[in-house]
C-alpha positions as protocol buffer text, in pm:
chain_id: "A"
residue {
  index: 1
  type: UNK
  ca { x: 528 y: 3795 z: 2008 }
}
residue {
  index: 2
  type: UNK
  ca { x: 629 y: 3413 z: 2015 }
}
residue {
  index: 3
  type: UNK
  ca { x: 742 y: 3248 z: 2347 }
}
residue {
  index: 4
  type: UNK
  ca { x: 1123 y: 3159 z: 2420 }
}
residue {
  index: 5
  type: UNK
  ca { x: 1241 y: 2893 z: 2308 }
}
residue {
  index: 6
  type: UNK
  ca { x: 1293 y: 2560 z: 2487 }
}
residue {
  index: 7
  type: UNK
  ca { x: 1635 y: 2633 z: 2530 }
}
residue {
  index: 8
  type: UNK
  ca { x: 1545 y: 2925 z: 2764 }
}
residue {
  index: 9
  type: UNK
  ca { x: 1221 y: 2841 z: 2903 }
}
residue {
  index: 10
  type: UNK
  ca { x: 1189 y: 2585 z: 3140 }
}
residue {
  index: 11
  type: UNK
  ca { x: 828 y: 2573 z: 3096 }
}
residue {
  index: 12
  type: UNK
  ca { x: 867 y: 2521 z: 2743 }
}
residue {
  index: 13
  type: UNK
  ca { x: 1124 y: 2288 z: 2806 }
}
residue {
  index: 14
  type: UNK
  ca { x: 880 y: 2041 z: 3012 }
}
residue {
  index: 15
  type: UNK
  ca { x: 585 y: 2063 z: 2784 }
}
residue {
  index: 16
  type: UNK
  ca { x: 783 y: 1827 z: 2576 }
}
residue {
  index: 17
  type: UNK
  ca { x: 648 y: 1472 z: 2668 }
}
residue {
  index: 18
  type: UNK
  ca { x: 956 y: 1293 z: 2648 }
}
residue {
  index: 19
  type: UNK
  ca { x: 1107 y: 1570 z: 2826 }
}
residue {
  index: 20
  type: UNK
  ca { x: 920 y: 1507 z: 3101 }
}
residue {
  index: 21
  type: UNK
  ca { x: 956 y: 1131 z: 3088 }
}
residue {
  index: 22
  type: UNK
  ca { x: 1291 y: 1226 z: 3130 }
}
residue {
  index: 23
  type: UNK
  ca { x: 1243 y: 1417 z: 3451 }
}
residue {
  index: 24
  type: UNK
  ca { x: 1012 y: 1168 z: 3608 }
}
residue {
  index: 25
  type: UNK
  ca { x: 1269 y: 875 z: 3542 }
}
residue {
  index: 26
  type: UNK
  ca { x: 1566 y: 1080 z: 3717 }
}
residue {
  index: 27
  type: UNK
  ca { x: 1353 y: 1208 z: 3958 }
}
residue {
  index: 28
  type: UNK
  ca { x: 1235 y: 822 z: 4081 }
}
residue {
  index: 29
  type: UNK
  ca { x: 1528 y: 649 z: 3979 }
}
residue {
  index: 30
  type: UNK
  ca { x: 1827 y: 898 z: 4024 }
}
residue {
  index: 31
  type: UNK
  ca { x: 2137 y: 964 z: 3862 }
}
residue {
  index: 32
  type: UNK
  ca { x: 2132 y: 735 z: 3517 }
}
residue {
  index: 33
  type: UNK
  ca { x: 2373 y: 716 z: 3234 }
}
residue {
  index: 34
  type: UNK
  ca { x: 2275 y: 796 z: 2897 }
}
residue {
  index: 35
  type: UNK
  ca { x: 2260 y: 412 z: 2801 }
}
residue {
  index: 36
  type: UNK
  ca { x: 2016 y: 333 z: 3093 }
}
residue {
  index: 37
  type: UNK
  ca { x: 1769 y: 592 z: 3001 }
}
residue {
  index: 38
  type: UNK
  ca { x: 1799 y: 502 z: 2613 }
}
residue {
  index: 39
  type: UNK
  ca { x: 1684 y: 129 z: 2762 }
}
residue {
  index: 40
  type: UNK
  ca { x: 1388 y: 284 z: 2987 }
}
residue {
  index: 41
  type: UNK
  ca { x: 1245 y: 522 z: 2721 }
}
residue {
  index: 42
  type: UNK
  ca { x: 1275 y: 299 z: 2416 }
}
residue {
  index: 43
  type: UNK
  ca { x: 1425 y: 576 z: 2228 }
}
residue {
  index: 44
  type: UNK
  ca { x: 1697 y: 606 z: 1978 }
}
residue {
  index: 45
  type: UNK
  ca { x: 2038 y: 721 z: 2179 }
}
residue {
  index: 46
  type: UNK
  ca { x: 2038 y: 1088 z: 1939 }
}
residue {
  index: 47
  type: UNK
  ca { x: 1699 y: 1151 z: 2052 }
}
residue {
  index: 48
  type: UNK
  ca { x: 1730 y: 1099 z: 2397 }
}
residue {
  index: 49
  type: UNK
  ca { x: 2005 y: 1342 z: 2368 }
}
residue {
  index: 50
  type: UNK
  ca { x: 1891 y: 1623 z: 2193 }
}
residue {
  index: 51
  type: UNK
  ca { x: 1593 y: 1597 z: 2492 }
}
residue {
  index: 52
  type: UNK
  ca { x: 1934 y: 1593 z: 2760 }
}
residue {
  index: 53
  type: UNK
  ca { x: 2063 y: 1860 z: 2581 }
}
residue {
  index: 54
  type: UNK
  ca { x: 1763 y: 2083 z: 2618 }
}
residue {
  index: 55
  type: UNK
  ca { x: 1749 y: 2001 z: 2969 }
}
residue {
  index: 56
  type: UNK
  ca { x: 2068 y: 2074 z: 3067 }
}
residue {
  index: 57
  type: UNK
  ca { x: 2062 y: 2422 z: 2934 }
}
residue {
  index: 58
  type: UNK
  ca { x: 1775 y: 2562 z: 3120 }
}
residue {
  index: 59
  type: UNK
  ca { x: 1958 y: 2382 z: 3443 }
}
residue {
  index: 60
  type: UNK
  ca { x: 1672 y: 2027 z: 3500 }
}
residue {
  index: 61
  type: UNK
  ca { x: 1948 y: 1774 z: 3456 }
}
residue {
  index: 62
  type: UNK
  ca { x: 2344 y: 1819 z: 3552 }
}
residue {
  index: 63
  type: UNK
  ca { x: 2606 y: 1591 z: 3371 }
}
residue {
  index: 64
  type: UNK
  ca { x: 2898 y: 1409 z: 3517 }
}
residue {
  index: 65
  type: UNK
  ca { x: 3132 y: 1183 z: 3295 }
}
residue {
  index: 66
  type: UNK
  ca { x: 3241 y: 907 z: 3474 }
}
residue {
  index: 67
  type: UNK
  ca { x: 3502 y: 739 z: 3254 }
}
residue {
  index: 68
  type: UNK
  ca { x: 3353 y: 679 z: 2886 }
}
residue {
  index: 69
  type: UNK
  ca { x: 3034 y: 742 z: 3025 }
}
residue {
  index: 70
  type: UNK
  ca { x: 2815 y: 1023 z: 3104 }
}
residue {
  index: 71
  type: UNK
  ca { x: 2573 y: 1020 z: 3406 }
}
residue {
  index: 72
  type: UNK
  ca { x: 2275 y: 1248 z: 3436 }
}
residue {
  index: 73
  type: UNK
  ca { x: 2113 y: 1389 z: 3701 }
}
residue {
  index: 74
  type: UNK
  ca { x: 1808 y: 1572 z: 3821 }
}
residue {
  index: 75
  type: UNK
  ca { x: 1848 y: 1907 z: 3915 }
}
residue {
  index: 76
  type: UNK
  ca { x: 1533 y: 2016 z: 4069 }
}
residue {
  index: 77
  type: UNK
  ca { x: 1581 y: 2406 z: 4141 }
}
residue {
  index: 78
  type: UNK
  ca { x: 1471 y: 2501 z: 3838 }
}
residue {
  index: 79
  type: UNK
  ca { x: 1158 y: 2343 z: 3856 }
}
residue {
  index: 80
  type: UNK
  ca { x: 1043 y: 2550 z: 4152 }
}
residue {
  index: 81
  type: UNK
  ca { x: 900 y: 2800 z: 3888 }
}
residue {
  index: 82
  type: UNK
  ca { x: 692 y: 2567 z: 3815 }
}
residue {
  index: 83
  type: UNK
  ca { x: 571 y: 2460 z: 4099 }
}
residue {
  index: 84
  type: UNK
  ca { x: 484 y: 2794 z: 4240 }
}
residue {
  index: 85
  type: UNK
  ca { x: 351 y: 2890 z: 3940 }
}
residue {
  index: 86
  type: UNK
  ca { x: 101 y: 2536 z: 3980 }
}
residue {
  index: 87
  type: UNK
  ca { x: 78 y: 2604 z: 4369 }
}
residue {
  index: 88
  type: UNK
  ca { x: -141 y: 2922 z: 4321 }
}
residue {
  index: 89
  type: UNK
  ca { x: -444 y: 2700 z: 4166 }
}
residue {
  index: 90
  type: UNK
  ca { x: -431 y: 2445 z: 4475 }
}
residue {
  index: 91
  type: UNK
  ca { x: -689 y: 2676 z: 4648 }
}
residue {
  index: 92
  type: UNK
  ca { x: -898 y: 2515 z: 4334 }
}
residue {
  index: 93
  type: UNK
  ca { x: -857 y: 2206 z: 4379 }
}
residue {
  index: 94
  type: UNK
  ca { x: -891 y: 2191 z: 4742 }
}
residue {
  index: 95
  type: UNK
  ca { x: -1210 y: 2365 z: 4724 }
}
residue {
  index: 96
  type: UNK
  ca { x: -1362 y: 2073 z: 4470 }
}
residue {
  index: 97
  type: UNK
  ca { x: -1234 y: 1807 z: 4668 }
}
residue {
  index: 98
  type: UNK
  ca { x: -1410 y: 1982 z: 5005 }
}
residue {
  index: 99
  type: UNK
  ca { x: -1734 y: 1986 z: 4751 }
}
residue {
  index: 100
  type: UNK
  ca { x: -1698 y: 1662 z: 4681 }
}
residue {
  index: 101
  type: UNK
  ca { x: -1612 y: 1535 z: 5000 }
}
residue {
  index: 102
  type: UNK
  ca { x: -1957 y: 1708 z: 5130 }
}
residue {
  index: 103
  type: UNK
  ca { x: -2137 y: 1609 z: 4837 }
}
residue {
  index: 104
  type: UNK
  ca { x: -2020 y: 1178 z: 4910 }
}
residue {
  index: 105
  type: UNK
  ca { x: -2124 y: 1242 z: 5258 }
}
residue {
  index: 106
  type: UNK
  ca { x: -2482 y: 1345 z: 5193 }
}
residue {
  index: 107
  type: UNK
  ca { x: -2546 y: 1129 z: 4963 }
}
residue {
  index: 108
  type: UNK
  ca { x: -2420 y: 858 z: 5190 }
}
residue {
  index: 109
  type: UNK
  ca { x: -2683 y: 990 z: 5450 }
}
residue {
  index: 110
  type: UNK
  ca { x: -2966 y: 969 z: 5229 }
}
């Protein structure tokens, strides 16, 4: 059985790396119209919107038009499934970074 598509994953909808170029521009930058993130991605204007599209639908981005022009948003909520789903493998990385941590020290003793 195949995975949902994009459309209605949001994990699937991030694995795209323009995707979440996307995300990470809104997210630092916030709200940007359509133009602006054409400029900051160096992609064609369809592209870049096939990739809004995508995330509007599973609920990433929200859209406001504000004359002639749309402006996008990030809309975060959604991406709590992700990040709980990431959050149960901190104990992981915690733990190497203690081992690590130890590890520098005693070396740093001998």
């Amino acid at each position: 059985m195949g995975r949902p598509s994009s459309h209605a994953d949001v994990f699937a909808a991030i694995a795209e790396p323009r995707r979440r170029s996307i995300i990470e521009l809104l997210g630092r930058e916030g709200e940007q119209p359509v133009g602006a993130l054409v400029v900051a991605l160096d992609l064609p204007q369809p592209v870049v919107s096939k990739h809004l599209a995508v995330l509007r639908e599973v609920g990433i981005v929200a859209v406001t038009r504000r004359g002639r022009e749309r402006v996008y948003r990030l809309s975060p909520r959604q991406l709590k499934a992700v990040h709980d789903w990431v959050s149960t493998f901190e104990k992981h990385w915690t733990h190497q970074l203690g081992r690590i941590k130890r590890r520098a020290e005693s070396l740093g003793k001998e």
